[in-house]
C-alpha positions in Angstrom: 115.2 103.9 62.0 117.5 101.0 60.9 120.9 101.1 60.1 121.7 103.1 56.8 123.7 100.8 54.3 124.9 102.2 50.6 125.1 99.7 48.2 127.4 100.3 44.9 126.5 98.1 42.2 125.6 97.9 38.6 124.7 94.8 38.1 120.8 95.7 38.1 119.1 91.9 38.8 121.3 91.7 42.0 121.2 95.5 43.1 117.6 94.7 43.3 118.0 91.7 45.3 120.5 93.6 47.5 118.2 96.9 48.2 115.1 94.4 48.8 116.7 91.9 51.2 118.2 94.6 53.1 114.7 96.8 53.2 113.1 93.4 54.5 115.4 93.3 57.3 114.8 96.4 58.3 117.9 98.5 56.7 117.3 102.1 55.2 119.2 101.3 51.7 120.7 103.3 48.8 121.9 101.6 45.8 124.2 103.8 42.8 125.4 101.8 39.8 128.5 104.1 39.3 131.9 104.1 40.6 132.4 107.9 40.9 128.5 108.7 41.9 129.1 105.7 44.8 132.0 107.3 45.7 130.1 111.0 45.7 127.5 109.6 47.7 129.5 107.9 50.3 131.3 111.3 51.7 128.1 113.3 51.1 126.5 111.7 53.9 126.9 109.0 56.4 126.3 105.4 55.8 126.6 102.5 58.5 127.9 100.0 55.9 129.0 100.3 52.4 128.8 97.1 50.2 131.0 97.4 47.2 131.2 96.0 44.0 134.8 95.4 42.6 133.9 96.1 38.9 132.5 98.9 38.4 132.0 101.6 35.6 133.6 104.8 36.1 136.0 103.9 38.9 136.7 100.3 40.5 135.9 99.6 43.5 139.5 99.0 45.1 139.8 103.2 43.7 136.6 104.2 45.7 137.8 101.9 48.3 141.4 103.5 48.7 140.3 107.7 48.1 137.2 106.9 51.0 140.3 106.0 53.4 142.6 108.8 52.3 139.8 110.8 53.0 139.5 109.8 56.3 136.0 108.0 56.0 136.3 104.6 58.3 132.8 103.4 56.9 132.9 99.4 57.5 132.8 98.0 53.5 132.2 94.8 52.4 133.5 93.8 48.8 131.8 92.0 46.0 133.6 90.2 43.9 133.1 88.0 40.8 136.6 86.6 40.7 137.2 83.9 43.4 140.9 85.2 43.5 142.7 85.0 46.7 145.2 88.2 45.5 142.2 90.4 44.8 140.9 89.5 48.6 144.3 90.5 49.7 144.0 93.8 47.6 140.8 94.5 48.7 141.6 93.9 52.6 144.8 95.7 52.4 142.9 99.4 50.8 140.7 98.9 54.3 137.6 96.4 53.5 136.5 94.9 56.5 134.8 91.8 54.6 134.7 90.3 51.3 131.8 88.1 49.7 132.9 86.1 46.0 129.3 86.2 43.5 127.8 83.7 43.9 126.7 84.2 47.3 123.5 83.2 49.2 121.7 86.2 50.4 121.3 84.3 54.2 125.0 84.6 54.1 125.0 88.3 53.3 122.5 89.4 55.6 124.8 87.0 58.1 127.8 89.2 57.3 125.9 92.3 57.2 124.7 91.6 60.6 128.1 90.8 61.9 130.3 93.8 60.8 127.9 96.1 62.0 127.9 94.8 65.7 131.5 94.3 65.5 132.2 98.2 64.3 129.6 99.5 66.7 131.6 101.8 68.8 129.9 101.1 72.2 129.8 97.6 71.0 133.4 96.8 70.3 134.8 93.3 70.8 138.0 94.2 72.8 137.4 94.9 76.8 137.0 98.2 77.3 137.9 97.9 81.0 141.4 97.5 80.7 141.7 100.1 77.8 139.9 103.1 80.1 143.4 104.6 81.1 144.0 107.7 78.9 146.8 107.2 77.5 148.7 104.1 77.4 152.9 104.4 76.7 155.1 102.1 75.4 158.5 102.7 73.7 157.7 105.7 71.6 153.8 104.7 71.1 151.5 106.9 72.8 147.9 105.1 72.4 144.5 106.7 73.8 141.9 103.8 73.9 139.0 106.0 74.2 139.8 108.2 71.5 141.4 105.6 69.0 144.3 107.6 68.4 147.9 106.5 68.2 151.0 108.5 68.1 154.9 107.4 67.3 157.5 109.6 68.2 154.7 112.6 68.9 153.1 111.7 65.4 149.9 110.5 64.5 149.6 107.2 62.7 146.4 106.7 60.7 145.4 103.3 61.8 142.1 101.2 60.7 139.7 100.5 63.5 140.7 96.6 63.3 144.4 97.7 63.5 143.9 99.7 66.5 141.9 96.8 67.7 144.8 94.5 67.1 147.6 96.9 68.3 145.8 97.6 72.1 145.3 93.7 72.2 149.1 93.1 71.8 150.0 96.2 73.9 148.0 94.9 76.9 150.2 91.8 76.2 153.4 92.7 76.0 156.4 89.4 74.6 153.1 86.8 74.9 152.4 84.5 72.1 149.1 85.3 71.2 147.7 82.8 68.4 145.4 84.2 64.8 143.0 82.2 66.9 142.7 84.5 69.9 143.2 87.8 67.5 140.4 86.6 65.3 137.5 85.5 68.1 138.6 89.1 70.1 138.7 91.6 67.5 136.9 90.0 65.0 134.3 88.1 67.0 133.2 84.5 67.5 131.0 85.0 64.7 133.2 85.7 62.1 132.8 84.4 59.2 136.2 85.4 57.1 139.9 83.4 57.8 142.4 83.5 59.3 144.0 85.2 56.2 142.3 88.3 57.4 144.5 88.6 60.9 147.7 88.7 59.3 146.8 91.4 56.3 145.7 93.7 59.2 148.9 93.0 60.7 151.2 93.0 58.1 149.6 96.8 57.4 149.7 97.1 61.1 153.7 96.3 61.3 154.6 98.5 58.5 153.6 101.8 60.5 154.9 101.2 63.3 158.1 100.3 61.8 158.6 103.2 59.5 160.2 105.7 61.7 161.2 103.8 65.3 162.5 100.0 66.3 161.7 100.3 69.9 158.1 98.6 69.2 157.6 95.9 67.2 155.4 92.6 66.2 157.1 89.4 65.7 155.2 86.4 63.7 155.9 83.2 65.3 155.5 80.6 62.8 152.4 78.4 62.5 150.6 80.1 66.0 150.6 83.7 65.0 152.0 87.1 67.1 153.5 88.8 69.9 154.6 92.9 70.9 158.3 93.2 71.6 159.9 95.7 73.0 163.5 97.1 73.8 163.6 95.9 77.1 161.8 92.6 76.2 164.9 91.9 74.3 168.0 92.7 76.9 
């Protein structure tokens, strides 16, 4: 059986077009035209994918977007939305989507997207190197991080972190004070086949920066202007 995708959207002419093209591709599909029944029927069960549409009756999509992830539910979600806006990407990518489409869209480039965010969130299919994260535990500062488990802790304290954070986060922890570009981030946590921008990196982490800098200063990320990131430390800095 394929991979089991919900699809929120009330727009009925393009629901349609969603539920069929996905069907045809092999995808077990659920569509719901309703903000709080698409919300109902994402934590009722579990879905591979979400697509969701930003305007929605009954709650918006950013709302079903943001109570999934207080919830705890890490379903991959791709947005819809009719306003090519760069703020509401932002928004949308900040409550935890993993990819965005702007109406119009081609349905090639859907199924393209579709296709990609499910290999990339496939646990046993993950684009970071699993080799070098198989320790159990890896320490730095006050950051405790367990690769396998995808579980950080600061100062004995969990951290809630989204999948492409913790991506990001073990990427510059294996690297501690290098330079590493949007570029590299991108094409190793995203995937060479991405088809989103660079935008994308530094909203994950921005978020990223923020939790580890609430309660400690012994870890942090530093932007380097116009090439992108590095993990500093204490000592890095004596």
């Amino acid at each position: 059986m394929g991979n089991k995708i919900l699809v929120i959207e009330d727009e009925p002419t393009l629901a349609r077009l969603l539920s069929y093209n996905l069907t045809q591709e092999g995808y077990e599909t659920k569509v719901v035209d309703h903000g709080a029944d698409g919300l109902q029927a994402a934590l009722q069960q579990p879905f591979d994918l979400i697509i969701l549409d930003i305007m929605l009756p009954g709650l918006s999509g950013f709302e079903i977007l943001a109570k999934l992830r207080q919830k705890g539910n890490q379903t991959p979600v791709i947005i819809l939305t009719a306003r090519n806006a760069e703020e509401e990407v932002v928004q949308g990518l900040k409550h935890g989507a993993d990819d965005y489409m702007t109406k119009p869209f081609g349905v090639a480039e859907l199924l393209a997207r579709v296709s990609a965010v499910l290999r990339r969130t496939k646990p046993d299919e993950g684009v970071v190197d699993r080799q070098q994260s198989s320790d159990k535990v890896i320490e730095i500062g006050e950051l405790h991080i367990y690769p396998e488990k995808y579980e950080v802790l600061l100062g004995g304290e969990p951290i809630p972190l989204r999948p492409k954070e913790f991506e990001v986060l073990l990427y510059l922890v294996q690297r501690p004070g290098v330079v590493v570009t949007r570029d590299d981030l991108m094409n190793i946590v995203w995937g060479f086949d991405y088809i989103g921008g660079q935008r994308t990196v530094d909203v994950h982490v921005s978020s990223l920066r923020k939790k580890l800098e609430m309660n400690q200063q012994s870890v942090q990320i530093d932007s380097i202007r116009g090439v992108g990131y590095k993990l500093v430390t204490q000592q890095l800095k004596k």
